[in-house]
C-alpha positions as a printed Julia matrix, in Angstrom:
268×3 Matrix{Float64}:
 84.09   -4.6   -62.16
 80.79   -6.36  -62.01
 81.38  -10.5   -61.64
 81.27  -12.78  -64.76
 78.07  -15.1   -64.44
 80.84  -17.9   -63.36
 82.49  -16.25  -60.84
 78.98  -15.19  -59.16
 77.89  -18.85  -59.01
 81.2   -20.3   -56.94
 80.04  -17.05  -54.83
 77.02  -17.64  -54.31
 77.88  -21.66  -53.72
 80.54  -20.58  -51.21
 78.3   -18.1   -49.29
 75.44  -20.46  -49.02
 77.88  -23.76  -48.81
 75.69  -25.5   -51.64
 75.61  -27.19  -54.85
 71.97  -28.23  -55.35
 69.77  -26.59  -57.95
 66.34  -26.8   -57.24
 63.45  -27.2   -60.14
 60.26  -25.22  -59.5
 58.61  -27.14  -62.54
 55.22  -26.87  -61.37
 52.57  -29.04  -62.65
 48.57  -29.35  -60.89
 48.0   -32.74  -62.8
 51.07  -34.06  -59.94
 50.26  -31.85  -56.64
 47.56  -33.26  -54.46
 43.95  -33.06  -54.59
 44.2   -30.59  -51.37
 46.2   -28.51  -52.67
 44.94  -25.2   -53.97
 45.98  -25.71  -57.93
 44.78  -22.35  -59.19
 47.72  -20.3   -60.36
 46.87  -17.81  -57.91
 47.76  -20.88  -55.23
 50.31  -22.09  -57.66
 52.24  -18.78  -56.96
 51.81  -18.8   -53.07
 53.03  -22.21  -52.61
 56.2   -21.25  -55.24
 56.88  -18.4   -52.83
 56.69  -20.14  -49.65
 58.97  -22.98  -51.2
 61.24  -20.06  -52.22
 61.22  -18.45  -48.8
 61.66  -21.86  -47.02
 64.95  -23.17  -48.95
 66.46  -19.78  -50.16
 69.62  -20.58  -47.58
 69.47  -24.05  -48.63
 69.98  -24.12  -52.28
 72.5   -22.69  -54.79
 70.02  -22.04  -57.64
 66.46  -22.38  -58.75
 65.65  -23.9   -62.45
 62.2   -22.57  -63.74
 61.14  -25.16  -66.84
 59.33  -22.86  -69.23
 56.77  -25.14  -70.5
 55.4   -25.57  -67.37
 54.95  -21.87  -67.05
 53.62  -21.39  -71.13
 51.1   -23.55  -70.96
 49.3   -21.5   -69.05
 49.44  -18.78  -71.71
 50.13  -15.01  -71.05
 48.98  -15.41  -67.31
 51.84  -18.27  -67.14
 54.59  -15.71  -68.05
 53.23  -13.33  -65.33
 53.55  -15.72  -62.96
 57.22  -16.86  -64.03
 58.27  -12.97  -63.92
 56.41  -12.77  -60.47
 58.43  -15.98  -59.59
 61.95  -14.22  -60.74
 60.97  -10.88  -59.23
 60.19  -13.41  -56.13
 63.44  -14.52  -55.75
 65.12  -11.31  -56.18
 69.04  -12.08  -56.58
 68.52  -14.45  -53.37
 69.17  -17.17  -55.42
 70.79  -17.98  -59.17
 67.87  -18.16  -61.61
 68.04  -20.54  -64.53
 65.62  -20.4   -67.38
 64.93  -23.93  -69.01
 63.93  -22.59  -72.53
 66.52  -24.67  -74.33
 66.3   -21.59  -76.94
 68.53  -22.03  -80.3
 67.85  -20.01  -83.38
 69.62  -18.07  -85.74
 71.52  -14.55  -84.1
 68.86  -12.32  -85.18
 66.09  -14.0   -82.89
 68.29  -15.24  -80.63
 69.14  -11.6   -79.57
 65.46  -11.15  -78.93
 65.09  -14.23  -77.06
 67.98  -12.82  -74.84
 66.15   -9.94  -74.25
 63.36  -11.54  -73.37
 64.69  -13.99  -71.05
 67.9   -11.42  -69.26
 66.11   -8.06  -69.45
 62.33   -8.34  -69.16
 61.78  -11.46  -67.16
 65.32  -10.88  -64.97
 66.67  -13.98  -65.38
 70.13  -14.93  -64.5
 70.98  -17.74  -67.15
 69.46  -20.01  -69.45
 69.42  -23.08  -71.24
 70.48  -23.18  -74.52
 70.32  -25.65  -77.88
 73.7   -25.45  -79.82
 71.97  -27.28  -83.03
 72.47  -24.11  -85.1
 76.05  -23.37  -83.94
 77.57  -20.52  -82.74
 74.93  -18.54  -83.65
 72.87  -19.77  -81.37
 74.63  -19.25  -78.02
 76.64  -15.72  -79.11
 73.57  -13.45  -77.95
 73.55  -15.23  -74.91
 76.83  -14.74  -73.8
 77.42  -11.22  -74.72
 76.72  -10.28  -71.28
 79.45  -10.66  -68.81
 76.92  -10.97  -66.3
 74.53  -13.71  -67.74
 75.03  -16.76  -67.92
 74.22  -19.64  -70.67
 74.12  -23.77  -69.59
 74.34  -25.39  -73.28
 72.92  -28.82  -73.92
 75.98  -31.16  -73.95
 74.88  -34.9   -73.09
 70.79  -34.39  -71.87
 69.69  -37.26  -69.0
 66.86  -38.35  -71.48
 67.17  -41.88  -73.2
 66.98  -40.4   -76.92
 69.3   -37.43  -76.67
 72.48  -40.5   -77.52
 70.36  -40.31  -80.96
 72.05  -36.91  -81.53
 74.53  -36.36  -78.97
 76.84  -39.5   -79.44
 77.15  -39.43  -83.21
 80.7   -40.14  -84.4
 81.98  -38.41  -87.14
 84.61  -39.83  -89.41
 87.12  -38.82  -87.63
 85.53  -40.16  -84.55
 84.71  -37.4   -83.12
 81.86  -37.55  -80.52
 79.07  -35.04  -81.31
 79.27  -34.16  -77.41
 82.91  -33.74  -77.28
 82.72  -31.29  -79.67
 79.83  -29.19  -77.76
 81.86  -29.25  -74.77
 84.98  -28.07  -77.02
 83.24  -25.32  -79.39
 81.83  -23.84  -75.48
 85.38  -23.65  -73.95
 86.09  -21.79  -77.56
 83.37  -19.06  -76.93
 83.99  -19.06  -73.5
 85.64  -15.4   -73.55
 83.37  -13.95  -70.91
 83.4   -16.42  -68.47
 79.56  -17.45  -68.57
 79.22  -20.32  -70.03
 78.78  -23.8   -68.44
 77.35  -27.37  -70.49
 74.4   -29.41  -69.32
 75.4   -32.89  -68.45
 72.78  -35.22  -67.51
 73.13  -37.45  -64.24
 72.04  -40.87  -66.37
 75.78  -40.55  -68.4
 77.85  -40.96  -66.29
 80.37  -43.75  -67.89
 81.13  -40.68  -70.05
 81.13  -37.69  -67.21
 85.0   -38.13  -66.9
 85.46  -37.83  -70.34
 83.4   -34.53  -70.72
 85.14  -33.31  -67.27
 88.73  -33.85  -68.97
 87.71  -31.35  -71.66
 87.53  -28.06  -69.79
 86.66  -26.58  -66.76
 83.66  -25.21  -68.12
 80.44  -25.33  -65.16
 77.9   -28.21  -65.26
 73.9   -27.6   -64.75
 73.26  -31.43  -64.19
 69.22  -32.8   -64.35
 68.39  -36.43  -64.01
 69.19  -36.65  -60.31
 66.3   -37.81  -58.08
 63.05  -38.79  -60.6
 65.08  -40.17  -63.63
 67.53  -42.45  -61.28
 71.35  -40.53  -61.78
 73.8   -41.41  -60.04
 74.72  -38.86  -57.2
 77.79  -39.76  -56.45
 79.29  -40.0   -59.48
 77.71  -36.46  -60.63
 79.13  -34.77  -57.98
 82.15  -35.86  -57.85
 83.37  -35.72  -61.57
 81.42  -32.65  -62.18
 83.67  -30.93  -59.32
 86.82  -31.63  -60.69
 89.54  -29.17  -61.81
 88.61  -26.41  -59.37
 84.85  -26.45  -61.45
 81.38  -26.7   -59.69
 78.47  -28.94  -60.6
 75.09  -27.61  -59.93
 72.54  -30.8   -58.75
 69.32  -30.27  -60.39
 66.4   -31.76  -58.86
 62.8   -30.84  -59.46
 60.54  -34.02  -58.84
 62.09  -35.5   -56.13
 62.42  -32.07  -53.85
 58.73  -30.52  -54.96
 56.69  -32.87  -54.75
 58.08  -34.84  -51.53
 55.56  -36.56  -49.26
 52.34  -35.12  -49.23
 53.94  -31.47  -50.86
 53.82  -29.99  -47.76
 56.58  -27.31  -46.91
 58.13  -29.42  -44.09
 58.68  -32.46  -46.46
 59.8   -30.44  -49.45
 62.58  -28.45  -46.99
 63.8   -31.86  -45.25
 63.71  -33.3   -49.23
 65.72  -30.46  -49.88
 68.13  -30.42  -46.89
 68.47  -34.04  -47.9
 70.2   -33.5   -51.39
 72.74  -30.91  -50.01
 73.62  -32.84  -46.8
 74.15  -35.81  -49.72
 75.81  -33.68  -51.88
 78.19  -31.77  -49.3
 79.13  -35.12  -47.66
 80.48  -36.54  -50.9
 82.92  -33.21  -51.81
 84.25  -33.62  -48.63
């Protein structure tokens, strides 16, 4: 029986003894005036990132916008990117997609069967709904928004209800629900963590968990909570590994080798 998206990422984590998730959010307006920013460039620096930390990272976290802006020539390179990375890796697709089932089956679709990726992000805002068509695959994976690392998502995600119910503890509890197929996992941002422990003591669920590095999380703290209960944390960081030093492939590996030695020393 083929693995459930869960069980592939501890295997892949075992196999490669790693935890960190790295972001290949590309973006010219950041990467240095000699560097080649055409996407044709674009794509042969991705790949030679790719081919230089494959054995050193978990998963890889392609942003979406920064592929869309670039229009339809954007999406070819994101495909080409996926293709790229062949099965080497996890692939996560940051789409944050949420609509009604309908379109959310066609966003699946999309993001599973024609591009080839492994897992995405997903907005619960319209319920169940919303993450079903994601899930129905035993195989694929979804990470749904739970408590974000930006200063605004608390606008939202730490509503109380009347009977003080925290709008993120019921996230986390609605995904254990659908759970069934043993793909899903919450995204729990690095800048929360006086209420990690909390969200940890819910489930078991897996945590993709951005705000490490650039934003100013708190390592530690993320990957030790996140790792409780037999679980695994994936360490998301995109700024801080991709655009180390001058960009150069020998600063962006030891940036990367960095965050796992980090991150391996503090499970231990």
């Amino acid at each position: 029986m083929i693995d459930t998206f869960n069980e592939r990422l501890k295997k892949v984590s075992l196999k490669k003894n790693s935890k960190l998730c790295i972001g290949l959010d590309i973006d010219p307006d950041r990467m240095p005036n000699h560097m080649d920013k055409s996407l044709q460039g674009i794509e042969s620096h991705l790949k030679e990132i790719i081919d230089s930390t494959t054995e050193i990272c978990l998963a890889y976290k392609l942003n979406m916008a920064f592929y869309e802006q670039f229009g339809f020539k954007g999406y070819e390179l994101m495909e080409k990117i996926v293709s790229y990375i062949d099965s080497r890796n996890i692939t996560i697709a940051d789409g944050k997609r949420g609509d009604i089932g309908n379109t959310t089956k066609k966003y699946a679709i999309s993001i599973f069967d024609t591009i080839g990726f492994d897992s995405i992000t997903v907005s619960p805002y319209m319920g169940a709904d919303s993450i079903v068509p994601f899930i129905s695959n035993r195989a694929k994976g979804a990470f749904v928004l739970c408590l974000t690392s930006n200063e605004s998502g608390k606008d939202v995600q730490k509503f109380k209800n009347d009977n003080n119910t925290i709008m993120y503890e019921y996230i986390s509890k609605l995904c254990d629900k659908l759970n069934t197929n043993d793909n899903i996992g919450l995204v729990v941002g690095a800048t929360n963590p006086e209420n990690m422990q909390q969200i940890r003591q819910l489930n078991s669920l897996p945590w993709l968990i951005p705000g490490i590095g650039a934003q100013g999380g708190d390592l530690k703290q993320s990957v030790t909570i996140s790792n409780e209960k037999k679980s695994i944390g994936l360490i998301n960081v995109s700024r801080a590994i991709l655009f180390a030093g001058d960009c150069s492939i020998h600063d962006i590996v030891k940036a990367a080798e960095n965050y796992n030695y980090q991150i391996n020393g503090y499970l231990k």
